[in-house]
C-alpha positions as CSV (number, residue, x, y, z in Angstrom):
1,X,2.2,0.3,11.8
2,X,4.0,-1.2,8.5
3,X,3.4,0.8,5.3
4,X,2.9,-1.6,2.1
5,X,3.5,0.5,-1.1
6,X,0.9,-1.2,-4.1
7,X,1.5,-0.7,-7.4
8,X,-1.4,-0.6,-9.9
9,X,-1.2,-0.8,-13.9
10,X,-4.4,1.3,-14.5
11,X,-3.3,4.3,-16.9
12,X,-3.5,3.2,-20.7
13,X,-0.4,2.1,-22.1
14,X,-1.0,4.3,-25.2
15,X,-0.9,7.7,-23.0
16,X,-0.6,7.2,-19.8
17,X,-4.4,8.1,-18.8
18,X,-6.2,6.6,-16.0
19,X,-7.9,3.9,-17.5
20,X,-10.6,3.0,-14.8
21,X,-9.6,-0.5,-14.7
22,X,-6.6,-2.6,-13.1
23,X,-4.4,-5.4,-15.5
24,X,-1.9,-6.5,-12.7
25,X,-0.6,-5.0,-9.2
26,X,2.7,-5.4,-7.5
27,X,2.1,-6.1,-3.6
28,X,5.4,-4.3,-1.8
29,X,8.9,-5.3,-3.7
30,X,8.2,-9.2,-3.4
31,X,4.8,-10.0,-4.9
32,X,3.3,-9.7,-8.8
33,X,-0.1,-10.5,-9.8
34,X,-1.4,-10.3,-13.8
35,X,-5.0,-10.8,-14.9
36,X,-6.5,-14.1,-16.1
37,X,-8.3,-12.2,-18.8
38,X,-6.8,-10.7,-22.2
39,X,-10.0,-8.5,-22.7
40,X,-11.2,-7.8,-18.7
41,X,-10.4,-6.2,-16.0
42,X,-11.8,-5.4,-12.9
43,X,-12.9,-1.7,-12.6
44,X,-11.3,1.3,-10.5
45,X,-11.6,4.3,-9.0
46,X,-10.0,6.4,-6.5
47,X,-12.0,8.3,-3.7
48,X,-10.2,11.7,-2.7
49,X,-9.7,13.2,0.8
50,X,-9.4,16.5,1.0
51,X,-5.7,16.5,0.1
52,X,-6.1,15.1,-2.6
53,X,-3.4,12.3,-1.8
54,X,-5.3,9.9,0.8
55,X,-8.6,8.4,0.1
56,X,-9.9,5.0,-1.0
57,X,-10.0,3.0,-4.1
58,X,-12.9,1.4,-5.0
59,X,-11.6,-2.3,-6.7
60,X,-14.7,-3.6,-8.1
61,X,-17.1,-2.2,-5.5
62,X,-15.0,-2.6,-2.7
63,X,-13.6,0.1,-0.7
64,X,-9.9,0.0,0.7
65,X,-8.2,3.0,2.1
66,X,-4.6,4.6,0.8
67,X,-2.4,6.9,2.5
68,X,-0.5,8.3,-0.2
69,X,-0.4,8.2,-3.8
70,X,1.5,8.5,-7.0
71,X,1.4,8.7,-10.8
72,X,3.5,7.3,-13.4
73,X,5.6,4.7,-11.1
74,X,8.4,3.1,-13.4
75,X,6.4,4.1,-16.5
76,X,3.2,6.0,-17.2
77,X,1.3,2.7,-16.8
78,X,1.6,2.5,-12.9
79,X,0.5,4.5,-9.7
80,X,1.6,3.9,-6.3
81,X,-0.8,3.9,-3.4
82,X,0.5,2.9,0.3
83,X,-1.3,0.9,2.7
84,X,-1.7,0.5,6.4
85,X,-0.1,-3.6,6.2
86,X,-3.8,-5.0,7.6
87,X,-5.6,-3.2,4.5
88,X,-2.8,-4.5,2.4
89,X,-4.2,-8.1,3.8
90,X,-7.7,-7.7,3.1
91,X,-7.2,-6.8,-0.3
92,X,-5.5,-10.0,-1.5
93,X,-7.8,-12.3,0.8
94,X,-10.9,-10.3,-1.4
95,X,-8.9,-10.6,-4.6
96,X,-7.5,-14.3,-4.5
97,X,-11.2,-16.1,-4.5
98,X,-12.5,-13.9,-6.8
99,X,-9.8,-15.6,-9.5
100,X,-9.5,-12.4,-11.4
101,X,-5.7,-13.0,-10.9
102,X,-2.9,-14.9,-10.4
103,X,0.1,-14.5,-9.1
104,X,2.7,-14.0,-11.4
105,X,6.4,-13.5,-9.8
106,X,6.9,-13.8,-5.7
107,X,9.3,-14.7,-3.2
108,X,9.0,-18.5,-2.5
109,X,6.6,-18.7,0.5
110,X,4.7,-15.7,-0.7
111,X,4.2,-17.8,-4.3
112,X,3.3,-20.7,-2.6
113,X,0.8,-19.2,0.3
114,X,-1.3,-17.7,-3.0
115,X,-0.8,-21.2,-4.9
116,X,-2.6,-22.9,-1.8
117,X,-5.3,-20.8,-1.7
118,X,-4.4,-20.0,2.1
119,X,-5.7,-17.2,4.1
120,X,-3.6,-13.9,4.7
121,X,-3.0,-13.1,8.1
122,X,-1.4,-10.3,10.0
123,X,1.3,-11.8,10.5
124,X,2.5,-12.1,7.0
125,X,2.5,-8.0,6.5
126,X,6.2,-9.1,7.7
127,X,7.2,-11.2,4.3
128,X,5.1,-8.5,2.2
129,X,7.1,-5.3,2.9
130,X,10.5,-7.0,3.6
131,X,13.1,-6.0,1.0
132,X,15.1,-9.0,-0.1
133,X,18.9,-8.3,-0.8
């Protein structure tokens, strides 16, 4: 099963505290998305399994499971969730209609499959986790 890492900018950039809300993500190493909005974002929050490092967020009322997790990615704005690749699909085919955001930086086809408004299938869980020399 292929393993997407997410990234998340929901911590506040004045102190790095969970801010409950998400202002862009960055699918695997090849695909950025920013909010439309300068004063809105959609809300979050995580669900803990026992561990305390699996669970689910919650994106704006809509549950999607993680299987690992981390803090302050790059800077303290960031956290790091990994996906199962078909949970990693659902999410953008929610998100994309919902024109919350749009994509910002992305390897060609993955820029112009969000562009057109296509459907994410399985089979592009290929192009999301691929690292590009």
């Amino acid at each position: 099963m292929t393993i997407i890492h997410v990234d998340l900018c929901c911590n506040n950039p004045d102190n790095g505290v969970f801010d409950f809300s998400v202002d862009a993500l960055k699918v695997g190493s090849n695909m950025d998305l920013e909010i439309h909005f300068l004063h809105w974002a959609p809300r979050l929050r995580y669900l803990w399994n026992d561990d305390r490092r699996s669970g689910r967020i919650v994106f704006a009322r809509k549950h999607f499971p993680f299987l690992q997790h981390k803090q302050w990615v790059g800077n303290w704005c960031w956290d790091r969730i990994w996906m199962r690749g078909p949970v990693v699909i659902d999410l953008l085919n929610w998100l994309r209609p919902k024109g919350w955001f749009d994509v910002s930086e992305a390897e060609d086809r993955l820029f112009n499959w969000w562009k057109g408004g296509y459907a994410w299938k399985n089979s592009d869980i290929r192009l999301l986790a691929k690292e590009f020399d």
